[in-house]
C-alpha positions in Angstrom: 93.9 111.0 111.7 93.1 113.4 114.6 90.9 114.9 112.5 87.2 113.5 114.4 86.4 113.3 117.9 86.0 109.5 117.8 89.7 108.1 116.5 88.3 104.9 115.0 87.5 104.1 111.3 83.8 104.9 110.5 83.4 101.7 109.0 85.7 98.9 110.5 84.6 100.4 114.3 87.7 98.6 115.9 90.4 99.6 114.1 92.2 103.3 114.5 91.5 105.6 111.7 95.3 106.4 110.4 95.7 107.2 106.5 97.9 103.7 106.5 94.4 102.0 107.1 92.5 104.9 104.8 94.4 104.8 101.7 96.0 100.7 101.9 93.3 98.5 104.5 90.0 99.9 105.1 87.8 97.6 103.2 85.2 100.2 102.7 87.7 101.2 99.8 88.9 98.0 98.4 87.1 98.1 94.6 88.8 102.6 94.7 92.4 101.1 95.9 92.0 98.2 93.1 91.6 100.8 90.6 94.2 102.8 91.6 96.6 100.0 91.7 96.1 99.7 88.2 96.3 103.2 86.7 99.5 103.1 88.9 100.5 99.8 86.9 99.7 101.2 84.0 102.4 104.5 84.6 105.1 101.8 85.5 104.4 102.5 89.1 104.6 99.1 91.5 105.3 100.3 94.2 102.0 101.2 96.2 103.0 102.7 99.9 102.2 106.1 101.4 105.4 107.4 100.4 104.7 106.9 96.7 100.5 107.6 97.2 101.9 110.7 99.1 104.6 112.7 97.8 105.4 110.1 94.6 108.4 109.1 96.2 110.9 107.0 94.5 109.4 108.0 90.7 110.5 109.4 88.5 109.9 113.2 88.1 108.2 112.8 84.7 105.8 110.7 86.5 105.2 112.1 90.0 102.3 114.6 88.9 100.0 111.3 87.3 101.0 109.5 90.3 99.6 112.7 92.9 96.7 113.3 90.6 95.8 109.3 91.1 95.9 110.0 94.7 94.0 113.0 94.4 91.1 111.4 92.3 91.2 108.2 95.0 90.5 110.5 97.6 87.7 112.5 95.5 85.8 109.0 94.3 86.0 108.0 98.0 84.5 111.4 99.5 87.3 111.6 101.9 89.1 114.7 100.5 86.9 117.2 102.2 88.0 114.9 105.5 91.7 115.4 105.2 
């Protein structure tokens, strides 16, 4: 994410850190993502790409502020806010 000296994911060493491997891959997040997933679910939301994570893309407008607060508390239970 440009955002560190060293580009690669903290915890999969190998892999480039990009918020496509952040917020849909890195392991290290699986059991946040999985609950995300579901209070996106639970909104009618099954779509779960950046676009949608990012700027609720594609919903409708009564939902798009859940969906962005369901991103923003992903990013604070994973401590990676401050990082962005």
């Amino acid at each position: 994410m440009n955002l560190a000296l060293d580009p690669y994911c903290p915890w999969c060493i190998s892999i480039l850190e990009t918020m496509n491997h952040f917020m849909l891959e890195c392991p290290r997040f699986h059991s946040h993502r999985v609950v995300l997933q579901e209070q996106l679910r639970a909104l009618g939301v099954t779509t779960f790409d950046l676009p949608t994570l990012l700027g609720a893309t594609g919903i409708d407008s009564s939902r798009q502020s859940a969906v962005l607060r369901l991103t923003c508390a992903f990013l604070n239970k994973t401590n990676q806010l401050q990082r962005l």
